[in-house]
N, C-alpha and C positions, 0 to 999 in steps of 0.2 A: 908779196901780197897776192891774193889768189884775183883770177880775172871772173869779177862780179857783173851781173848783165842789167845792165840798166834800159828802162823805157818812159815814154813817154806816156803820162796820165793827168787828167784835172785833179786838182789839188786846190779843196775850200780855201779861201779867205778870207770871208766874210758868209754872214747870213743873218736875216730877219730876227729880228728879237723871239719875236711869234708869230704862228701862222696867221696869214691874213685868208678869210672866206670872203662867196660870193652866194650870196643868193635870191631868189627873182624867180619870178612865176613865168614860164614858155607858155606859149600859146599858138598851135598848131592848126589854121582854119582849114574845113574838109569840104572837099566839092562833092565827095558822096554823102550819102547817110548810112549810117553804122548802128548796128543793134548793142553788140557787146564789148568793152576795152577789154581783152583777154590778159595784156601782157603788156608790160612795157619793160625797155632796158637801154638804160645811158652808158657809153663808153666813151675815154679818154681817147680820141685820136692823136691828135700833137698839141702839144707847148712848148712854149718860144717865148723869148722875154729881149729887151734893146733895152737900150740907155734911152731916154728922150729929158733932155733937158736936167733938171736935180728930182726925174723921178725913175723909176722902170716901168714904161711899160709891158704888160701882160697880155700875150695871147693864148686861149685855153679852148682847142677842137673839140666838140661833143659829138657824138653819134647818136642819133637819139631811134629806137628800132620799136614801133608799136606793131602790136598784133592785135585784129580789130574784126570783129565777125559780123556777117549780114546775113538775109535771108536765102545769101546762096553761095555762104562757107566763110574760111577764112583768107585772110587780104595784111599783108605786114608792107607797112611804109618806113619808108628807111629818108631816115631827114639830116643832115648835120644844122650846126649851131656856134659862133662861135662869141666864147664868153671875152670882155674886154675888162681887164685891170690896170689902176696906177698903184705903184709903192713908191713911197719918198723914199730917198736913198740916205736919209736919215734916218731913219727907221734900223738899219743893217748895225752889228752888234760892233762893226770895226770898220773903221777907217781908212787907214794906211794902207790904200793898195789903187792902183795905175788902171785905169777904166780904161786908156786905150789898149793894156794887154790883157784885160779880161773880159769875162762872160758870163752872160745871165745863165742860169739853170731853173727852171721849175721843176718841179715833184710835187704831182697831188696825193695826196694821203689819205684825202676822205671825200667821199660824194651818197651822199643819200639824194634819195626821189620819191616822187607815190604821183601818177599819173591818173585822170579819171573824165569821162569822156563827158561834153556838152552839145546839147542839140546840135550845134554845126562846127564843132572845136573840137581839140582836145588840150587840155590843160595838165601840165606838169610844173608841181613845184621841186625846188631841189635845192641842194645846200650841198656847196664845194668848198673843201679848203687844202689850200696848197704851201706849200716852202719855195723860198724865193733865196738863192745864192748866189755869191760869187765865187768864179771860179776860176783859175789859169792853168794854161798845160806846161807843165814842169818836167822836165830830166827826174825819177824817179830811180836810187838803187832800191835794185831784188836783193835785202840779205836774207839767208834761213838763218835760223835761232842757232845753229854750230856756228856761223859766221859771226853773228850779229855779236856773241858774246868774245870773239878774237877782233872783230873790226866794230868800234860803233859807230852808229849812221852818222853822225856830225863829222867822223876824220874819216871816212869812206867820201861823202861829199865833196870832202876841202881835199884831197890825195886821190881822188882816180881822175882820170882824163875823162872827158865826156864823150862818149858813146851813144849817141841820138839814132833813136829809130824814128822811123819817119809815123808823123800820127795816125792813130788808127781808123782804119774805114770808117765811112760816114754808116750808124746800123739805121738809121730814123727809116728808111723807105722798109728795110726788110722785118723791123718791128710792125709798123702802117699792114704790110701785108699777114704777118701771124697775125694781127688783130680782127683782118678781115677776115677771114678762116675763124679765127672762133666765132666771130659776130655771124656768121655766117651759118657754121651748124649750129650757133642755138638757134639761129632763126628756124631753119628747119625742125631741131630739134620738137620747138614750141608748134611749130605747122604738125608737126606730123602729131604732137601731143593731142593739139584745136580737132585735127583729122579724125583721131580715135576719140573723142570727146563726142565729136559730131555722131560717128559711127554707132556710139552707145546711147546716144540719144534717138537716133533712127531705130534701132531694135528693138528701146523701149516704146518708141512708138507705133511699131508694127505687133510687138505682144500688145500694145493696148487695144488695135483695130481689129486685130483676132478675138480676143477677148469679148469687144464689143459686138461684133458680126455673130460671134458665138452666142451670145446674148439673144438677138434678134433672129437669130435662126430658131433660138429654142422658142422665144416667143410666137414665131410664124409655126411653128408645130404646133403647138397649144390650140392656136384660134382656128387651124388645118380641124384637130381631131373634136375641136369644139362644134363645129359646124356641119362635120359627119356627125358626130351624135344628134343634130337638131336634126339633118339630113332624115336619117336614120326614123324619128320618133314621127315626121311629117309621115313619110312612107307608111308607117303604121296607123297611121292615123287615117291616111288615104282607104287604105286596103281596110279597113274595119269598118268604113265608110261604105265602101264597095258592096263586103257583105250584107251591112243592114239593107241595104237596095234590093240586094237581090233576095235579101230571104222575102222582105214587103211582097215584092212583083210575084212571089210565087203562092200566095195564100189567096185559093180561090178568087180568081180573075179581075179582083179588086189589087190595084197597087197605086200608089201614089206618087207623080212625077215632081220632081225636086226642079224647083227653079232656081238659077245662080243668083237672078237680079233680086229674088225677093229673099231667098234666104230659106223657102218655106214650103213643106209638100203639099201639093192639091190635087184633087181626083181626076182620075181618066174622064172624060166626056164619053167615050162609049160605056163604060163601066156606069154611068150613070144613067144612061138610057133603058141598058139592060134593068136596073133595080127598077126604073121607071113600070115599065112593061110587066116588070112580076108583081107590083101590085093591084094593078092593075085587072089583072087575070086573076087575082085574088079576090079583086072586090064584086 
C-alpha cells in the first residue's frame, strides 16, 4: 500500500437548518456637524461563536467606515460595532456529536446597508445573515482520484497508521490585517475620489466668478463710455454757449451779461447810460 499523507482539518458535523439574520438600525451620534454623508462601508472583522448553555452564542465584528463632508473638505470615521446572537442548539440539523470536542464556526454570507446622515447622527440600517456550524478537527487522508480508485477512503482510514500533523496556524490575525489594508485603501481610495469631487467643484466655481467678473467688467464699460458721451454733448453744449456770448458782446457795444442766479441776460449799466445820453442829444 503506497504511503498516503494525511492532515489535520475541520470536518462539519452538524449545521443550522437555515440561516439565521440580524438586523437593527446603528445610530452613530457626531460632535461635529456635517454637510454631506458621501460614503459609507460596513466590514466583517471577526466572528466567534461558544456553547453557552442549550444555545450558541454569536459574536459578529463590524467595521463600520463613513465618509462625511463639511465646509472644509472631507473627514472619514472609522467605528467598530459589535452584533450579539443566540441559536438553540436545537435548531442544528444533527445531533450526534460531543460539544466538548467541537466548535462553533460562523460564515456571513450576506450583509446589505444604506446609511444617511441626521442633524447630529448618523443612522445605518443593515441586514446580516450568517451559517452557524459544527465542527471538529479530524485526521483527514489526501487520496488523488489514481489512488482513490486503488484505495477507498473508508479502508485507507480503518488500514493506515495515523500520521498527525500538528494543526494548522491560527490565520484570524493575518486575515484582521488584509482586511485593514483593503478597508484602508478604499478609504483612501474614496478620500482621494471626495478630493477630486471637491477639486471640480472649485473649478466650477472659479469659471463661474470669471464669468461673472466678466459680466460686470463689461457692464462697468458700458456706463464708462455712457458717461463720456454725456461728458462729451455737456462740452458742446458749454462751447456753443461760449459762442453765443461772445458773438452778443461784439455787436456794437451793446451785450448782455448772463447771470447764473437768475438764469437770464440783462443789459450793461454803461451801455445804458450811453443810449441814455444819445437821446438826449437828439431831443
Amino acid at each position: 500500500m503506497e504511503n498516503l499523507q494525511q492532515i489535520w482539518s475541520p470536518v462539519i458535523l452538524a449545521e443550522l437548518s437555515r440561516p439565521r439574520s440580524i438586523s437593527a438600525p446603528y445610530h452613530y451620534y457626531l460632535e461635529e456637524k456635517y454637510d454631506v454623508l458621501e460614503d459609507v462601508k460596513l466590514k466583517v472583522l471577526l466572528c466567534s461563536a461558544r456553547f453557552m448553555g442549550a444555545a450558541a452564542e454569536v459574536q459578529i465584528h463590524l467595521q463600520i467606515l463613513c465618509l462625511l463632508r463639511d465646509a472644509y473638505g472631507l473627514h472619514l470615521l472609522n467605528k467598530e460595532t459589535v452584533l450579539n446572537d443566540r441559536a438553540p442548539l436545537e435548531a442544528f440539523n444533527r445531533q450526534d456529536w460531543n460539544r466538548e470536542k467541537s466548535a462553533l464556526t460562523v460564515s456571513v454570507n450576506r450583509l446589505d446597508y444604506q446609511g444617511r446622515l441626521l442633524e447630529d447622527a448618523i443612522e445605518i440600517d443593515f441586514f446580516l445573515e450568517y451559517f452557524l456550524r459544527v465542527t471538529q478537527e479530524q485526521a483527514v487522508t489526501v487520496v488523488s482520484a489514481h489512488n482513490e480508485e486503488r484505495f477507498p477512503l473508508s479502508s485507507v482510514n480503518e488500514a493506515l497508521p495515523l500520521k498527525i500533523s500538528p494543526p494548522p496556524i491560527e490565520k484570524n490575525e493575518l486575515t484582521r490585517k488584509l482586511q485593514a489594508d483593503i478597508l484602508r485603501i478604499e478609504a483612501e481610495k474614496a478620500s482621494l475620489n471626495g478630493k477630486l469631487r471637491q477639486q471640480g467643484q472649485n473649478e466650477r466655481s472659479l469659471k463661474h466668478g470669471l464669468k461673472k467678473a466678466e459680466l460686470k467688467n463689461l457692464e462697468l464699460q458700458n456706463k464708462i463710455r455712457s458717461c463720456e458721451h454725456i461728458i462729451t454733448g455737456l462740452q458742446k453744449s458749454v462751447h456753443e454757449k461760449e459762442r453765443q456770448i461772445s458773438r452778443l458782446r461784439g455787436n456794437a457795444g451793446y451785450y448782455p451779461e448772463y447771470h447764473p442766479a437768475g438764469g437770464e441776460f440783462s443789459e450793461n449799466p454803461k451801455t445804458g447810460k450811453i443810449i441814455k445820453r444819445l437821446f438826449q442829444n437828439n431831443g
